[in-house]
LUMKEMAR-98646 format. One record per atom (N, C-alpha, C, O, CB): x, z, y; residue in one letter. Coordinates in steps of 0.02 Angstrom, whole numbers, plus 32768, in hexadecimal, padded with zeros to 4 digits. Glycine has a CB too. Example, Ala and Ser with C-alpha at 12.3 -4.5 7.8 and 13.67 -1.06 7.14 Angstrom:
# residues 2
829481867EE4A/826781867F1FA/829481867F5BA/82C881A77F5AA/823581C47F20A/828281627F90S/82AC81657FCBS/8285818A8002S/829E81928039S/82C0811E7FE2S/
END
This chain:
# residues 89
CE295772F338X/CE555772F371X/CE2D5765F3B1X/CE435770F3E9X/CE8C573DF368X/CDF0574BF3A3X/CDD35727F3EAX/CDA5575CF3F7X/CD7D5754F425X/CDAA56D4F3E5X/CDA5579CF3CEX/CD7557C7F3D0X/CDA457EEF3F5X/CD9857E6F431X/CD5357DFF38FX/CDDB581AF3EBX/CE075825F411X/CDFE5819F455X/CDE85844F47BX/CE34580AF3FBX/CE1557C9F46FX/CE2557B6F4A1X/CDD057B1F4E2X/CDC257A9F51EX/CE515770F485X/CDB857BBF4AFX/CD5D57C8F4DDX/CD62580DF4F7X/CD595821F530X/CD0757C8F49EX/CD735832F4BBX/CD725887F4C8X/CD9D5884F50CX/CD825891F542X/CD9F58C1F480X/CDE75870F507X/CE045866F53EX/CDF5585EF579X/CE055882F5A9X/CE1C5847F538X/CDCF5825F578X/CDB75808F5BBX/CD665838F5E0X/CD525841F619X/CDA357A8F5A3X/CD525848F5A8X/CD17586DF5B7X/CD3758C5F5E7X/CD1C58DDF61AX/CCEC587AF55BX/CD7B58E6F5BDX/CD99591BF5DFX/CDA758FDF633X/CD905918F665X/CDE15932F5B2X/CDCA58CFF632X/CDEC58BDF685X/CD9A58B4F69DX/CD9058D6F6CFX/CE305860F692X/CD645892F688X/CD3C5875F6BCX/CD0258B3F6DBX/CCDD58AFF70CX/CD15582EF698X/CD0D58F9F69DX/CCEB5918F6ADX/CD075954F6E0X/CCE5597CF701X/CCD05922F679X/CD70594AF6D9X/CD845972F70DX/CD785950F757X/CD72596DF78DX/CDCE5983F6FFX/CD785925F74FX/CD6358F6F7A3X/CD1D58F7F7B2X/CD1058D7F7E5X/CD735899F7A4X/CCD9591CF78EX/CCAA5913F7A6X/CCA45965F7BFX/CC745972F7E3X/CC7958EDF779X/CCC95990F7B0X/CCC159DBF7DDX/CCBD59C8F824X/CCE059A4F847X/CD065A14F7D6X/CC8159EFF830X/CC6459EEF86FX/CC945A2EF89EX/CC855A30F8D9X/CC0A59FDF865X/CCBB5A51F88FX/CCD15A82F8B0X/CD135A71F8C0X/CD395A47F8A7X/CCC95ABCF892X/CD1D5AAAF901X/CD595A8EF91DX/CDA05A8DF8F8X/CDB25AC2F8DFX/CD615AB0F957X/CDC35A62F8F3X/CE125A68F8E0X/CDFC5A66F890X/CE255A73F864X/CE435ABCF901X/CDBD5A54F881X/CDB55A4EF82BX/CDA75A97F800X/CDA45A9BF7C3X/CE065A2EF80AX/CD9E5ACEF82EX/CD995B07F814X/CD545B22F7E6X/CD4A5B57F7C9X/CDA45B2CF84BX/CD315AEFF7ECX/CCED5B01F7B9X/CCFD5AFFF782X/CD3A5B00F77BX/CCB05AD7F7B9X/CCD35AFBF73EX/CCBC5B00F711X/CCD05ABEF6EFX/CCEA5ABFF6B8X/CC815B13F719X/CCC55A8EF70BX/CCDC5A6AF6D5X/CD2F5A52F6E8X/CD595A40F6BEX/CCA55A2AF6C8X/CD365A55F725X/CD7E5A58F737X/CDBA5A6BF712X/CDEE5A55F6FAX/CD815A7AF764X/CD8B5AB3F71DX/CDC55AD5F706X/CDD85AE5F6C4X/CE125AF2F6B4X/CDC75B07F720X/CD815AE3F67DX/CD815AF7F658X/CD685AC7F633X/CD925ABBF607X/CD725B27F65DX/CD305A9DF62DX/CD2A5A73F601X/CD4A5A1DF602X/CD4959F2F5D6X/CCE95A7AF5FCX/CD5F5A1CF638X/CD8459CAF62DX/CDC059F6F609X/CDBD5A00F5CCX/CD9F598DF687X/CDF35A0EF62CX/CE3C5A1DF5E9X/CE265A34F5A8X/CE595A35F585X/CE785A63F5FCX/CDE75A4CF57EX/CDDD5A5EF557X/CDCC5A1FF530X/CDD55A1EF4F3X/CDBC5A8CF562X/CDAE59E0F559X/CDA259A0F538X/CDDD5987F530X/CDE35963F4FEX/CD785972F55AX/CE155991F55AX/CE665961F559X/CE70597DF50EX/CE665960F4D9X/CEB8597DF5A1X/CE8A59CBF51DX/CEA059E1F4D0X/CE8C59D6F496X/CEB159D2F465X/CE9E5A15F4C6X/CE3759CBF496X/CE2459AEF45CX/CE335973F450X/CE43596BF415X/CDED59B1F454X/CE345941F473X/CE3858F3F47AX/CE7E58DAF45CX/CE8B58ABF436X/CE3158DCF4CDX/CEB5591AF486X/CEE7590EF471X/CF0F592CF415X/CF425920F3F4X/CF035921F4AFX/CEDA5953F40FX/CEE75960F3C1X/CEB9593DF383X/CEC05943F346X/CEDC59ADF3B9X/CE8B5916F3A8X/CE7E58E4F38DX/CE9D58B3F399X/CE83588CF371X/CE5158DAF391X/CED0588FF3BEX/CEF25861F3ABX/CF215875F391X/CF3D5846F373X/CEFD583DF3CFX/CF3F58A9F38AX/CF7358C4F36CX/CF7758B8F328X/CFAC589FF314X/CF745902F377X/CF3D58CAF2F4X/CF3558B2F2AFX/CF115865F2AEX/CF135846F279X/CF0658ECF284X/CEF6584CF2DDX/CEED580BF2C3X/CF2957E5F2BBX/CF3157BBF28EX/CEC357E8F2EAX/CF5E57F8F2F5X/CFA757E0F2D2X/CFCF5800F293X/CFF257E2F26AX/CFDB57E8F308X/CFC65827F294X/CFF3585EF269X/CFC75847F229X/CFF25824F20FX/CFF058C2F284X/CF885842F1F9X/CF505833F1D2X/CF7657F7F1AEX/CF9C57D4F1CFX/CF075822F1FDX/CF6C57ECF16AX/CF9657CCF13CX/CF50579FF134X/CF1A57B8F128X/CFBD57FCF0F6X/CF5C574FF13DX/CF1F5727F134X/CEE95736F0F5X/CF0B5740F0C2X/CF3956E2F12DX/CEB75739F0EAX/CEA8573DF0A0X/CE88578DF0A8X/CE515798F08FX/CEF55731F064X/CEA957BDF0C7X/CE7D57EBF0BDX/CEB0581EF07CX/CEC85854F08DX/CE2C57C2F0A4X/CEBA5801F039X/CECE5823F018X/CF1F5836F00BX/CF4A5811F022X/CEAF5811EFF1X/CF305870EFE7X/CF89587DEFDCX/CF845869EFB5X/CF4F586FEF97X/CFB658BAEFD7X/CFB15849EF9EX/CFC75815EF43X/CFFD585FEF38X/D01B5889EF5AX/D00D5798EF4AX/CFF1584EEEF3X/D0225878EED1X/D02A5869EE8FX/CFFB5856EE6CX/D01358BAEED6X/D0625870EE7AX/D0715843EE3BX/D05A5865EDFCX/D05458A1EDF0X/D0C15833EE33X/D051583FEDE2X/D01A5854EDA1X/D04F5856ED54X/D0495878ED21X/CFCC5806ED98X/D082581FED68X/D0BD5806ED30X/D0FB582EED2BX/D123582DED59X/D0D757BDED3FX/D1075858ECEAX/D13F5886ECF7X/D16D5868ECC6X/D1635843EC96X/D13158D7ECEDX/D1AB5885ECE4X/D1D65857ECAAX/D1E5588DEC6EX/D1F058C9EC78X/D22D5833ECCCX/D1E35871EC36X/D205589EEBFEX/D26158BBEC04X/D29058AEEC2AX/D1FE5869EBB7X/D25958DCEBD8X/D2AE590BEBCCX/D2D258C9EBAEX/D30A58B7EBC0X/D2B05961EB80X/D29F589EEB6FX/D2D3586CEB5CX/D2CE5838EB6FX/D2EF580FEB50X/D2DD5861EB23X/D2AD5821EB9EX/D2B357ECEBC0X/D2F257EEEBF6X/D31357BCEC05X/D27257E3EBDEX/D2FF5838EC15X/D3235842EC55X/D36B5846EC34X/D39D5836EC55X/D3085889EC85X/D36E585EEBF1X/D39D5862EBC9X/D3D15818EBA5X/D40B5818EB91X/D3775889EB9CX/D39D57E1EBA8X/D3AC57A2EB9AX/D3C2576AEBCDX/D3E15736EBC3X/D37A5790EB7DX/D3A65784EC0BX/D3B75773EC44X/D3F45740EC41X/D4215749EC18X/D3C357ADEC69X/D3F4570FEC69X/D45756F9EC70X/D473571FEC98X/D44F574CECAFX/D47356ABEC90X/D4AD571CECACX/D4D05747ECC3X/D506570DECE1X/D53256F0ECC1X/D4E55783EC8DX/D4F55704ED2EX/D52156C5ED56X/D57156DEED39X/D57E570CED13X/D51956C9EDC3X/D5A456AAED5DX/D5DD56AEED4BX/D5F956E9ED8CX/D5D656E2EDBEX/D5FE5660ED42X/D62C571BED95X/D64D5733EDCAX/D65A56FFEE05X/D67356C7EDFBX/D688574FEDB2X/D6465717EE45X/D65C56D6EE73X/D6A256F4EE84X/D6B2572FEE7DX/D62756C2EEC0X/D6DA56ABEEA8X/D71456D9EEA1X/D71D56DBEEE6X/D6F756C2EF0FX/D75556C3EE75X/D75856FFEEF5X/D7485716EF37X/D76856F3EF7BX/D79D56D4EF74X/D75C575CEF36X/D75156F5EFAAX/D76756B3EFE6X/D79356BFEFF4X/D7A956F9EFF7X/D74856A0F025X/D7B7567CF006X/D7FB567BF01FX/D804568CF067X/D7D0568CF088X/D817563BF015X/D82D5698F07DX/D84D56C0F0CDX/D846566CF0F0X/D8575638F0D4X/D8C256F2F0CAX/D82C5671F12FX/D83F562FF167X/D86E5621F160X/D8905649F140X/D83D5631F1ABX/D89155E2F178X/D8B855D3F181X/D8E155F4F1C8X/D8C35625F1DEX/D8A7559CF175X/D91C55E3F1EEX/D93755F7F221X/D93455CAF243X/D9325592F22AX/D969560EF21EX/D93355D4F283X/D943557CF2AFX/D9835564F29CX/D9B05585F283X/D949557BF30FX/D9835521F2AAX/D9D05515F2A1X/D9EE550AF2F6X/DA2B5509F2FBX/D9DE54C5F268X/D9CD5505F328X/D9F2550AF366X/DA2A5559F375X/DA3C5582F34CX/D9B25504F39FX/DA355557F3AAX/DA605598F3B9X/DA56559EF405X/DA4B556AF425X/DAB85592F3A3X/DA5955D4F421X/DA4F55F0F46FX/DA8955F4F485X/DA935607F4BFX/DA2E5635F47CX/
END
């Protein structure tokens, strides 16, 4: 992330060092936003990036008769209606 946020800072500091007018040189115009975009798609997956590096994926499958033996909860029954106010308008 702090690699990111260097890239970052390195794009803005190199659009403020164009020597030409209104920022129209070379690095103005073309290599500082080319450092933002990178900077900013590198922080993009350092957030988005799952700690660890690796995808887990489950290794444990369940059997036919295990899923078959299963319990089986009771029916829940079904909710009752609110009550009404008891005032009147």
């Amino acid at each position: 992330m702090f690699i990111g946020l260097a890239v970052l800072v390195a794009g803005f500091i190199t659009m403020t060092l164009d020597t030409a007018d209104y920022g129209l040189g070379f690095l103005g115009i073309t290599l500082g936003p080319i450092l933002l975009v990178v900077g900013f798609v590198i922080e993009f997956f350092a957030i988005m990036a799952k700690p660890g590096g690796q995808i887990s994926t489950p290794t444990e499958t369940i059997s036919v008769e295990a899923a078959s033996t299963a319990s089986v909860a009771p029916p829940v029954a079904a909710p009752t209606p609110a009550a009404r106010p008891t005032y009147k308008r």
